[in-house]
C-alpha positions in Angstrom: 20.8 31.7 49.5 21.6 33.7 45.9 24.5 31.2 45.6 22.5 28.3 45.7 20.2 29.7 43.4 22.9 30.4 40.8 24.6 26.6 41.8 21.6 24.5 41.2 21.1 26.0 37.8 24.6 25.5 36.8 24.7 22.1 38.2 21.5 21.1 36.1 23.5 22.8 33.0 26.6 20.7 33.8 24.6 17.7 34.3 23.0 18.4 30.5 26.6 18.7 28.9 27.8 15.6 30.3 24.7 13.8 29.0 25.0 15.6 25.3 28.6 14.4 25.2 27.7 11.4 26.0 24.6 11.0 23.8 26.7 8.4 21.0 27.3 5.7 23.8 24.0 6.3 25.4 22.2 5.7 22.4 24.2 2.4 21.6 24.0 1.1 25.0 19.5 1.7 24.6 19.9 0.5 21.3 21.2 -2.7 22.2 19.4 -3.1 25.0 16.3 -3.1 22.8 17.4 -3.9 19.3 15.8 -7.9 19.7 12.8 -7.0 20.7 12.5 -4.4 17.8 13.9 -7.2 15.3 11.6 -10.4 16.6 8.3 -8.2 16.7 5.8 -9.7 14.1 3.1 -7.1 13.8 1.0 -9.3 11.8 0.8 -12.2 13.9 -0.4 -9.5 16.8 -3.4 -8.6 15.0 -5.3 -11.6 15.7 -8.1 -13.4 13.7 -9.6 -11.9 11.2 -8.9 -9.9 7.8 -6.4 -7.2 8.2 -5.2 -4.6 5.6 -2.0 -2.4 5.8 -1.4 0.6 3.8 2.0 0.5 2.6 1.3 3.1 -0.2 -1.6 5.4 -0.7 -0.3 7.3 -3.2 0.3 8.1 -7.0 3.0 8.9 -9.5 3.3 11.9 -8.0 5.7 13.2 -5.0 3.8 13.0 -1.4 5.7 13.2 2.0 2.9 10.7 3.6 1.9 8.7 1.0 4.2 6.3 -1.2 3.3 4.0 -4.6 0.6 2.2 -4.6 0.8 -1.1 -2.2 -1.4 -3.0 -0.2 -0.6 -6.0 2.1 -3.6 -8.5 3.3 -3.4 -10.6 5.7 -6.1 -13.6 6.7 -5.0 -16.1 9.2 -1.6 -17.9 6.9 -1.5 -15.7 4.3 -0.6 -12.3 3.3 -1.1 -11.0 -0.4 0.9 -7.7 -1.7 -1.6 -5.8 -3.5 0.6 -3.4 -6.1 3.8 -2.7 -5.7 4.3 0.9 -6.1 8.1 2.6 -5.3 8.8 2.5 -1.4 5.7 -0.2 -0.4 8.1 -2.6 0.5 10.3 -0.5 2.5 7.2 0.5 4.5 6.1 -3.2 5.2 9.8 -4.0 6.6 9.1 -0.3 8.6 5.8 -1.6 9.6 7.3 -4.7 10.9 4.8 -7.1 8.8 7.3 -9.8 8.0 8.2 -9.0 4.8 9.8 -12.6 4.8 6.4 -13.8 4.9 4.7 -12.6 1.8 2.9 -15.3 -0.1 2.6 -13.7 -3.4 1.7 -10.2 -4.8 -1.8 -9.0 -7.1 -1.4 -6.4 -9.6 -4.1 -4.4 -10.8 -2.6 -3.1 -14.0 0.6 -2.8 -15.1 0.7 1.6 -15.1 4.4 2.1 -14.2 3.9 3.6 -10.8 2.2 0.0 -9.6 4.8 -2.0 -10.5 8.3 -0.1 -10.3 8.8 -1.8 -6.9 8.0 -5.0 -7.6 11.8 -5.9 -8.0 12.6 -4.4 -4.3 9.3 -6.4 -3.0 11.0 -9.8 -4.5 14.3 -9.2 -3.1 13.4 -8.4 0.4 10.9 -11.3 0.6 13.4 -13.1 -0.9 16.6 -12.3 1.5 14.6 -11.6 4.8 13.9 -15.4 5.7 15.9 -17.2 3.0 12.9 -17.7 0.9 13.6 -21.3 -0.9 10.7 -20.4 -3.8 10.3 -17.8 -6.0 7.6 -15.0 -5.3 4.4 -15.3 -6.8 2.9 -13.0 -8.7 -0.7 -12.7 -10.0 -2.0 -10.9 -12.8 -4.1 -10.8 -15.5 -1.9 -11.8 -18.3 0.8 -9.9 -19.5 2.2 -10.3 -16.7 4.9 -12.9 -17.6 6.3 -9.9 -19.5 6.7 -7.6 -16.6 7.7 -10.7 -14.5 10.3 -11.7 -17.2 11.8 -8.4 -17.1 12.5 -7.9 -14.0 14.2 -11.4 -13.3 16.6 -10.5 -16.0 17.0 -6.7 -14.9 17.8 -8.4 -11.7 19.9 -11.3 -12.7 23.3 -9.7 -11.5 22.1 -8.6 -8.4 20.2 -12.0 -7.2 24.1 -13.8 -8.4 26.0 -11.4 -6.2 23.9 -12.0 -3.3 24.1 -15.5 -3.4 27.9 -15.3 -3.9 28.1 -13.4 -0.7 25.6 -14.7 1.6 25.3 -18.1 0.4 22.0 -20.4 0.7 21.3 -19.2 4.4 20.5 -15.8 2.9 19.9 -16.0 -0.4 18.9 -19.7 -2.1 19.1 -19.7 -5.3 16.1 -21.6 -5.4 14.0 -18.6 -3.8 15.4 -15.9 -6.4 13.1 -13.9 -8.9 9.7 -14.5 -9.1 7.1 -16.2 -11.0 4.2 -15.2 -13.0 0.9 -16.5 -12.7 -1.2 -15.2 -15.1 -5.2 -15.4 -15.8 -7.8 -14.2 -17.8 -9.4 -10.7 -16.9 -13.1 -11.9 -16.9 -16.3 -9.8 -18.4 -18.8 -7.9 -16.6 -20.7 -9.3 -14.4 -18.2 -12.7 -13.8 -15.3 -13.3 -12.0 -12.2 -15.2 -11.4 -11.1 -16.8 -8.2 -7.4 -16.2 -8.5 -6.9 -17.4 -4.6 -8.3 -20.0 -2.6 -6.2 -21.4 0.4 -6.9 -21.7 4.0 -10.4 -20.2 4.3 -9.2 -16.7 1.8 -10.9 -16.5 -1.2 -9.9 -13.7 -3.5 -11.8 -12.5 -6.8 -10.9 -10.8 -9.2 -13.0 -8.4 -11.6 -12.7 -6.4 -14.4 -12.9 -2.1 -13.8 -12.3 0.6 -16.8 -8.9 1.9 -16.7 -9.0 2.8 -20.3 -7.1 3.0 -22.7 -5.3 0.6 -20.0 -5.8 -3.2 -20.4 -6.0 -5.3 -18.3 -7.5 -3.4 -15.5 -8.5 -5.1 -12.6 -10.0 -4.9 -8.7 -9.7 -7.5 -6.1 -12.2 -8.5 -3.3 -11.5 -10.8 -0.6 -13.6 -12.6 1.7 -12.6 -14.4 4.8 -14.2 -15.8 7.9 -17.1 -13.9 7.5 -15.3 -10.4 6.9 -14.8 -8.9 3.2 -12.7 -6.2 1.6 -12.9 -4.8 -2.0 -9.9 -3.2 -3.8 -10.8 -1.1 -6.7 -7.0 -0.6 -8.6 -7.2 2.2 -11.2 -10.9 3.1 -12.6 -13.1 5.3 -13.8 -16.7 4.8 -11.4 -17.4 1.3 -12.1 -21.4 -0.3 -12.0 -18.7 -4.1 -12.3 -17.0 -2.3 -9.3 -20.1 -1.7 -7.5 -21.8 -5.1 -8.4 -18.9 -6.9 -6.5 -18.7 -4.6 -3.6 -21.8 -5.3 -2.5 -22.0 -5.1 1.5 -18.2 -5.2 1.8 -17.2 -4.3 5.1 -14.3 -2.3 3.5 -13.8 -0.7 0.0 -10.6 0.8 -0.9 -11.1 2.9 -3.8 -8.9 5.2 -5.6 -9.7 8.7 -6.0 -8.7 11.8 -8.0 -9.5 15.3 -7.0 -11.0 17.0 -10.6 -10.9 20.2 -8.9 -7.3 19.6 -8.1 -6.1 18.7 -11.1 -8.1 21.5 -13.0 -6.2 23.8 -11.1 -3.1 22.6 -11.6 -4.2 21.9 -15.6 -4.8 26.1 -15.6 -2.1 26.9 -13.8 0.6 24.6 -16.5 -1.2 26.3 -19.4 -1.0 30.1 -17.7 3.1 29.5 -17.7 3.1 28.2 -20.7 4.3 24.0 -19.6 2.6 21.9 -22.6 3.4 18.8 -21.0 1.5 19.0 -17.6 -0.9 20.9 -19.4 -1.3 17.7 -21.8 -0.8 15.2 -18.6 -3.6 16.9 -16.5 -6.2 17.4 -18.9 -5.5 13.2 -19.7 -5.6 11.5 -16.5 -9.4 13.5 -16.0 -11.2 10.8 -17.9 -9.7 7.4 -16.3 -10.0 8.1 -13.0 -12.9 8.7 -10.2 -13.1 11.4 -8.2 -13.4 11.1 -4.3 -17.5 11.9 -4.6 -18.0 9.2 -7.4 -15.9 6.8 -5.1 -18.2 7.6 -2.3 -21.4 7.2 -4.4 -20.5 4.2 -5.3 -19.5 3.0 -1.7 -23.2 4.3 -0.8 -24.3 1.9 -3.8 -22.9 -0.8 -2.6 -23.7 -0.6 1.1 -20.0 -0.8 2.0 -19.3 -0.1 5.4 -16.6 2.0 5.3 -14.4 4.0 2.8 -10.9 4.3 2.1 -10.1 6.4 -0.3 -6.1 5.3 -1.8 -4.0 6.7 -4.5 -4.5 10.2 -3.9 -4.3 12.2 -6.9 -2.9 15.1 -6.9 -0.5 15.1 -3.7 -1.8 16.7 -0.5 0.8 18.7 1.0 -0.6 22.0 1.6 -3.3 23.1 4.7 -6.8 22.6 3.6 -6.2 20.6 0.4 -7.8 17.7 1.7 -10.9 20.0 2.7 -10.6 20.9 -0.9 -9.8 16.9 -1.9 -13.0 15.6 0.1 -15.6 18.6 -0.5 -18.8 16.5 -1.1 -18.0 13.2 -0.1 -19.8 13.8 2.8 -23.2 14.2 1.0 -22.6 11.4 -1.3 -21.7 8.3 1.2 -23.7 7.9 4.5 -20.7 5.8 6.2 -17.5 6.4 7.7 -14.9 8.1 4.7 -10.7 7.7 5.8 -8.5 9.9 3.5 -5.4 6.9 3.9 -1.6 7.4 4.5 1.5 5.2 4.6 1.0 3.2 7.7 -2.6 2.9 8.3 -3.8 -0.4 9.3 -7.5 -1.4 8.9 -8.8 -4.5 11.4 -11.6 -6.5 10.6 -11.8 -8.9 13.3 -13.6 -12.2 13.1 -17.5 -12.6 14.4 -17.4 -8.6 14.6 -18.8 -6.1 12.0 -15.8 -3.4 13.4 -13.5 -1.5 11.3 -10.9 -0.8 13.0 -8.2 1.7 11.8 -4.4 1.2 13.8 -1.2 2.7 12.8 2.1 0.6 11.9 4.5 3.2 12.2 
């Protein structure tokens, strides 16, 4: 009896060793076993009817292990719209499995650095995944044929070797680049339809961003169902006016308490430039209780608070990040990461929150 209580064990340890050495061809043989399925699956076509936004970055300039650039990706029955293109986004819609390929054109709010330095990866991908044969769209209020200008030519090497190598099947160069589409940021109180296909309409409307111009939010409307994306602002009453009874408003939001810390703590060691930076940024931002004031202004149904400002890394920051919100909107309040997915089925008033990753 002792022996076959020391054999069993040892057997069981055996067994383990044989499987750890073996773990390399293991793997493979799993990975190819399942590698199609991973590579056919469209998780946009999954979601069904309705108006569906995925979070491919929630986050600011700054450094946060959850949250990437600012980007947004809509989709409404045929289309899907890039909102922002902030560093890492498109990565994060190829890891989300939202057929990148598939991207119709991409909305800026403002042309700030960190929501547009990934605008040249968004192209390429959408570009190469399904041999695009047209250049990528993208919408802006003008100026933009600057930025878009840019980066064709920044990119001009790189689009010639591609083609070289793959040849049309990849890379057409009829598909390369991308084109700008400019309009006119309107007033207060009006709007401009910057999108109208297949039963989407998107608006567009002016926010305060100052001294950044042009600043711009989005809203979008389909079967029913809306959504309302703020871009960079200070607490808009414009905001507010076109948010009314959205189902969804994304709105940007930066912790003052935060970034007062952090503003103390670069002029206790003596660093002038954060010192200058965080004392700046105070007075063209909202804060996470002005963003849920004006969701509660607006009747919105839900808020989703994006761009996080200053990173949350730490245990109880977001405690810290959403102290008062609570009090200030009456409705459900998600603090967003990379990944989220938010459902708003057809003929439903639901907001649903899924994960892509």
């Amino acid at each position: 009896m002792p022996r076959k209580r020391i054999l069993f064990p040892a057997l069981i340890m055996l067994l383990l060793l044989i499987i750890y050495s073996q773990r390399a061809p293991l793997m493979l043989s799993v990975m190819e076993r399942n590698l199609p399925t991973i590579m056919s699956t469209d998780v946009a076509a999954e979601l069904g009817e309705g108006l569906h936004i995925a979070i491919c970055g929630a986050g600011g300039p700054l450094p946060d292990p959850k949250r990437s650039g600012a980007c947004m990706l809509v989709i409404a029955g045929e289309s899907i719209i890039v909102i922002d293109a902030g560093s890492g986004g498109a990565r994060n819609i190829n890891r989300m499995r939202l057929g990148m390929g598939n991207v119709d054109a991409v909305m800026l709010t403002h042309f700030h650095s960190d929501h547009i330095d990934g605008l040249g990866e968004v192209a390429t991908l959408r570009w190469v995944s399904t041999g695009n044969t047209s250049p990528l769209p993208v919408i802006a209020p003008e100026g933009v044929e600057k930025i878009v200008e840019g980066f064709n030519l920044a990119y001009s090497f790189d689009v010639q070797y591609r083609h070289d190598h793959h040849g049309d099947t990849v890379a057409p160069l009829s598909g390369k680049g991308m084109i700008a589409q400019g309009f006119s940021t309107p007033a207060d109180g009006e709007a401009a339809i910057v999108w109208d296909q297949d039963g989407l309409k998107v608006t567009a409307f002016r926010v305060s961003h100052n001294p950044v111009e042009p600043a711009v939010g989005y809203r979008f409307d389909y079967l029913g169902r809306s959504l309302v994306i703020s871009g960079d602002t200070v607490r808009s009453d414009n905001l507010e006016y076109f948010a009314k009874d959205t189902d969804l408003l994304l709105h940007e939001a930066l912790s003052m308490k935060l970034v007062k810390l952090m503003n103390r703590s670069a002029e206790k060691i003596g660093n002038k430039v954060m010192a200058k930076v965080t004392y700046d940024i105070l007075d063209y931002h909202t804060s996470p209780v002005e963003a849920a004031q004006s969701a509660q202004t607006a009747g919105a149904r839900h808020l989703a608070l994006y761009h996080i400002v200053p990173p949350i890394v730490l245990p109880g920051q977001a405690a810290i990040y959403l102290d008062g919100v609570e009090q200030a909107y009456q409705g459900p309040t998600t603090l967003t990461e990379d990944g989220m997915i938010f459902s708003l089925p057809a003929n439903s008033t639901d907001v649903l929150q899924l994960s892509g990753f």
